[in-house]
N, C-alpha and C positions, 0 to 999 in steps of 0.2 A: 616371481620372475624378477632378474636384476633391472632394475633402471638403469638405461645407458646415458640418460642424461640427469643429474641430480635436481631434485625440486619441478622434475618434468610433470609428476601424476599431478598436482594441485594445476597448473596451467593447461592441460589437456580436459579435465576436469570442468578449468571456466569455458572452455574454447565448444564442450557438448553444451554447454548453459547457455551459449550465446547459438549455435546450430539451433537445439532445441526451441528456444523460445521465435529464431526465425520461421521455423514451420509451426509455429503455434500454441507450443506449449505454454503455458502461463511459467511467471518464473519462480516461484514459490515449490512449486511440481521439478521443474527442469535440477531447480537446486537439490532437492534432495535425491534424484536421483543421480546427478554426478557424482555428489560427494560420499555418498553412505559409506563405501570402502575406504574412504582416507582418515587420517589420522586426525586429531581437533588442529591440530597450526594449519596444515594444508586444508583441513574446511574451510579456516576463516579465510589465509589466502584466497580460494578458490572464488568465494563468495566477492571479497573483495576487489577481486580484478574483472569478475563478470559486470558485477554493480558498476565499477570506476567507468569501462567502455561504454555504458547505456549513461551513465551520467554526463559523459565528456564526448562524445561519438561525432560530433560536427569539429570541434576543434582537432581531433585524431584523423578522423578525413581529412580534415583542411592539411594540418604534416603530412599525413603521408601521400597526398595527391600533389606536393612539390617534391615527392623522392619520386615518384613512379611518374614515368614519362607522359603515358597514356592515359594518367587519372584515374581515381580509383574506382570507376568505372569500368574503369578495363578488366579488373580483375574479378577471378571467380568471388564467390558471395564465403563459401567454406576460407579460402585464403585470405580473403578480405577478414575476417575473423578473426585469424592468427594475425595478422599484421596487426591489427589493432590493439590486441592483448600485448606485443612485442611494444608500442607505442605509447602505450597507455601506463607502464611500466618505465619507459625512457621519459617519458616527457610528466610525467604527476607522482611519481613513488622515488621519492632522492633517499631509501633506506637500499633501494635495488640496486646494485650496480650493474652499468649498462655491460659491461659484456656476459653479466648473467643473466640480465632479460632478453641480450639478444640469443645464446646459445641454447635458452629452452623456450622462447618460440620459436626457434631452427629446428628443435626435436618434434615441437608439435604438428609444424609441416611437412616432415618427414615420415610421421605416423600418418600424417591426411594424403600428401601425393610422391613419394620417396625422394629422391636426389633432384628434381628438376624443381618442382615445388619451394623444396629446402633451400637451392642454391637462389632462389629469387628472393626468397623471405629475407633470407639473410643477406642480399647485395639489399632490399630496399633500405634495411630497419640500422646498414652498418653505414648507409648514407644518412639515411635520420640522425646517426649520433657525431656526425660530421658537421651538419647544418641543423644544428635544431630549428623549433618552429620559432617566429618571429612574436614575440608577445601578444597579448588577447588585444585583440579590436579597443577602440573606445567604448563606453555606453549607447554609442546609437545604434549600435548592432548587438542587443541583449541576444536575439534566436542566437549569434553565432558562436556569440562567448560565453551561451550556459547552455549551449546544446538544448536546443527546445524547437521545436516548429512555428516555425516565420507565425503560420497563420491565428495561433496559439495567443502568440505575444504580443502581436498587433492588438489583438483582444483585451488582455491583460493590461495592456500600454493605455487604452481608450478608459479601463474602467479606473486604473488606480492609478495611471500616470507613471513615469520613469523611475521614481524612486522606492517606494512601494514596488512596482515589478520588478526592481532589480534587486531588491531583498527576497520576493519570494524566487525569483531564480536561483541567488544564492543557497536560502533553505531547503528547494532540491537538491541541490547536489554535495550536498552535506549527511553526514552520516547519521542516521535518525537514534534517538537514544532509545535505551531499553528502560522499559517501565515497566513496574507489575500493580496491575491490581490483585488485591484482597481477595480473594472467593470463597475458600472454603473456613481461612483462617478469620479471627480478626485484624483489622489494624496493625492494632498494639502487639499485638501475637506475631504476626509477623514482621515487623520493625526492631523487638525481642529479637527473634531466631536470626535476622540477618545481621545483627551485633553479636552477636555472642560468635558467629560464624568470621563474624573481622570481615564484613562485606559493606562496604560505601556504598551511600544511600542519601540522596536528599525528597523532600516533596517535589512532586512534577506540577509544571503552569497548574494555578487557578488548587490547588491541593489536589488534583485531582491523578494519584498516585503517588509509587515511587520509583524515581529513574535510580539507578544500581549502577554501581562501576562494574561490571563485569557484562559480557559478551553469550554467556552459556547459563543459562534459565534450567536449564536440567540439571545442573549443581549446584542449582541453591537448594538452600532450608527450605521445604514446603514444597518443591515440586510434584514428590509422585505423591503427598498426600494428597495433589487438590488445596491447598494453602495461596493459590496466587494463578491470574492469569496475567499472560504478556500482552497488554494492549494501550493502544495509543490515549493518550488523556481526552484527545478530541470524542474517543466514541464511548468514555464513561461522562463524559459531560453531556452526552445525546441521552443516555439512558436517565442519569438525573433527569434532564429537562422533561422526561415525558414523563417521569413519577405517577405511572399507574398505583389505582389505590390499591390499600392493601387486602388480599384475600379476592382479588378478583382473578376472572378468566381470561390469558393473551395468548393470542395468537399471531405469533409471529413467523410472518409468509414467509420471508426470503432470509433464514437464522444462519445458514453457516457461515463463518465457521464456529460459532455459538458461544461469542462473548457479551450478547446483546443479550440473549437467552439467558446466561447466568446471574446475570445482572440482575436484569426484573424477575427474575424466580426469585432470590434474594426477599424481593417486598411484595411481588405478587401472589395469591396463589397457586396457581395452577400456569404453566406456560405449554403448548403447543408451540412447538418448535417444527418446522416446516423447510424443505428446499426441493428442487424441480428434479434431483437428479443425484445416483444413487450412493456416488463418490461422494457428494457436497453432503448426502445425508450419513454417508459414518465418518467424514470428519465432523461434522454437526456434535455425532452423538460419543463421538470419541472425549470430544472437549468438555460434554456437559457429563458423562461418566467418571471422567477423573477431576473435575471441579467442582460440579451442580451442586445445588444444596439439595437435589430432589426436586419433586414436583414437576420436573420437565421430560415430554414425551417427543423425542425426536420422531419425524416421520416425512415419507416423500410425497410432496404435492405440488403441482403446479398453482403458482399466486393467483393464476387466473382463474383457475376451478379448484377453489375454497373447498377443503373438507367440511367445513363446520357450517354452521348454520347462522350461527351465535357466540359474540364474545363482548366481552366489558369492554375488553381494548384489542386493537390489531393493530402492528407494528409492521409497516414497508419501510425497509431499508434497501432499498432499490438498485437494480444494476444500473449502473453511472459511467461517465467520463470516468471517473475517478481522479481528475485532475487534483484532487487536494490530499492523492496521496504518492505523489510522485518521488518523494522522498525514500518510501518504503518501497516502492515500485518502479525501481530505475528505467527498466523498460518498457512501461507503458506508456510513457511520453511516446513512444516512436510507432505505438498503433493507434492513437486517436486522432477523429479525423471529423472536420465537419461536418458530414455527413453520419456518423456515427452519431454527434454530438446531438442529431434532430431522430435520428432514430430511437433511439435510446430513451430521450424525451415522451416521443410517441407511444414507446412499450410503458413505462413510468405510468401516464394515464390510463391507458387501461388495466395498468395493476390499480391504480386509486379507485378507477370504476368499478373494479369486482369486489374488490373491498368494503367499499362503503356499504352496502344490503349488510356485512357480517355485524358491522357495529351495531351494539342495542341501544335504544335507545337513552340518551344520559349517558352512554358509552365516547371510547373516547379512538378517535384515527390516528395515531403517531408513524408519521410522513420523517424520511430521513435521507441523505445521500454523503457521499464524501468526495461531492463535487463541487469548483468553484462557481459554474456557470449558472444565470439567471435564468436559462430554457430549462433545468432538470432542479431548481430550487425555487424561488421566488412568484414564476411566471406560471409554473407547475400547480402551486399553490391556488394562485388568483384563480387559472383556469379551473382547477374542481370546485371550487366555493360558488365562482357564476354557475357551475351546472349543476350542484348540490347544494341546494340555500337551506337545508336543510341542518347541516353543520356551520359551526364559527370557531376562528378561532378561539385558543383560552389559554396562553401563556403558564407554564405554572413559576415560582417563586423560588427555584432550586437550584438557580445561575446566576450567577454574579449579572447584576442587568445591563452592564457594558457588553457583553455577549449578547445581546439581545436586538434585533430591528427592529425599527419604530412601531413594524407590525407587529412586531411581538414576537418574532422566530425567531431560532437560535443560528448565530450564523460565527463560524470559525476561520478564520482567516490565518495562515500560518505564518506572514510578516506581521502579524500585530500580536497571536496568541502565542506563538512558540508553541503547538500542537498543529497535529495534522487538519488538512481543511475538510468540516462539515456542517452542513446543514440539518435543521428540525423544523419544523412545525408539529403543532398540539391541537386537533382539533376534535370538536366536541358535536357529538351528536345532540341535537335539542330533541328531550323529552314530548315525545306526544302526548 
């Protein structure tokens, strides 16, 4: 079917990504299903202008609620959408020119509500390029000028002060790099194949990867062998730090989407791969079939009612805030909530409490999240240890020990490590 407007599919495309993930879709899910029909530039487009609105979403209110009379309150939630996308493109992408971002989010509202729709989109978005927005705030207003929730950054503000917060705001809304770890290949095997392919390549923070000049993981060297996965430095610095011994049996409760799992199969032997639910358990097993070394058995279980009985090691990497990946997760800034923040907490503990009975004795509990908060890290911790004095912690020697709290856990900060933010702890069953 012709396009009546050029460059329309790729912004219609972000405009269901940003729909979608309003009613709840995760945005990982909403992406691949916008884009699967587009071409690779209108993918990344696509991707890029979804991300850029969830990155920038307060500062794009704040324009376009001094074009629209009523504030952008007033307006439906689907049109609010498309203003945004049209905004977000005038006021952050100087590669766009504004009468091309204004004329296909004109189209986009046109396909959402026909001529009446259209004709507002395009009176707000032709006044935004008349008055742009008036420059960002100072630093006293971090929420407003890096798009993040007031209540969030008050937080953030108390633990690490203005400067520190205003770097990790920054590291939000920055384009997170692509890394590959090693899996099926080695190393050097794969540092080979991606020279010989003319593909740029440095170590990622701490060596812990390699980040690659390019954007598309399916056309490198090694992808459909299983030669490499794409994951953040933060969560193969987690699996170092738990360095189960070798030849033992893990069982990891909450594995998808199963790069934690390839990891310790790698030194362990034997992995139980484990998730609540049926989708999470074939991408689980999608990722440990084209990378595994073996040895891992994906299957569907609830953390709370343990299949097993027994295991050397069990590894909870827990549902979180997720606050310390908001880089990768443009959108999830705008669903966490302090109330979440205790609930979530809540669920955590008694994943720690059905767990502990698995571990055998001399076995070992590897505790993880890729949150910055001390209710789902730190506090977490304390509280199982008073009600299980039967475990202590036990650090292993696999991380650089600047990475490391006084306690001994591993903690990842993304203004100080340049990696995503996560948490470990190492705790060890004592021997009856």
């Amino acid at each position: 079917m012709k396009q009546a407007v050029p460059g329309l599919a790729p912004r219609f495309a972000a405009w269901r990504i940003l729909h979608d993930v309003r009613h709840g879709v995760p945005f990982d899910v909403a992406l691949r299903r916008a884009i699967v029909d587009l071409e690779p530039d209108d993918r990344r487009l696509a991707h890029e202008l979804a991300a850029g609105v969830f990155r920038h979403r307060s500062r794009l209110d704040e324009s376009l609620g001094a074009a629209i009379d009523r504030g952008v309150d007033s307006v439906r939630p689907d049109t609010l959408d498309a203003l945004r996308l049209g905004a977000f493109q005038l006021t952050q992408l100087d590669r766009i020119p504004a009468h091309a971002a204004v004329q296909t989010t004109v189209g986009v509202a046109r396909r959402l509500g026909g001529r009446r729709i259209a004709g507002f989109v395009n009176a707000v978005l032709r006044k935004l390029t008349r008055d742009p927005a008036a420059p960002a705030p100072a630093g006293d207003d971090l929420a407003r000028t890096h798009s993040h929730p007031a209540w969030l950054v008050d937080r953030w503000l108390a633990r690490f002060g203005p400067d520190e917060t205003n770097r990790l705001l920054a590291w939000n809304n920055a384009r997170p790099a692509l890394v590959l770890q090693p899996a099926r290949w080695a190393r050097a095997g794969l540092e080979a194949a991606l020279t010989n392919a003319g593909v740029e390549f440095h170590p990622a923070p701490y060596d812990a990867g390699l980040v690659v000049a390019t954007r598309k993981p399916t056309q490198l060297p090694g992808f459909h062998e299983g030669g490499f996965l794409v994951q953040d430095p933060a969560q193969r610095l987690v699996t170092r730090f738990f360095a189960p011994a070798p030849g033992s049996l893990v069982y990891d409760a909450c594995a998808a989407p199963g790069g934690k799992s390839v990891a310790l199969a790698a030194v362990a032997g034997t992995v139980v791969a484990a998730d609540k639910t049926r989708v999470r358990v074939r991408r689980l097993a999608e990722t440990t079939r084209r990378a595994g070394p073996g040895r891992i058995f994906p299957i569907q279980a609830d953390a709370l009612h343990p299949p097993l009985r027994r295991a050397d090691a069990v590894v909870l990497d827990v549902p979180c805030l997720g606050t310390g990946t908001f880089a990768r997760n443009p959108d999830a800034r705008w669903r966490v909530t302090a109330d979440a923040l205790l609930r979530l907490a809540e669920q955590a503990a008694g994943f720690l409490a059905a767990a502990a009975p698995l571990v055998a004795p001399g076995g070992l509990l590897l505790f993880a999240t890729c949150s910055l908060e001390p209710e789902e890290n730190e506090a977490q911790v304390e509280r199982f240890l008073t009600e299980h004095p039967e475990f202590r912690r036990e650090p292993a020697a696999t991380v650089p020990t600047e990475l490391l709290t006084d306690a001994g856990d591993l903690s990842l900060l993304p203004q100080r490590t340049g990696t995503d933010g996560a948490y470990a702890a190492r705790l060890r069953r004592i021997a009856s």
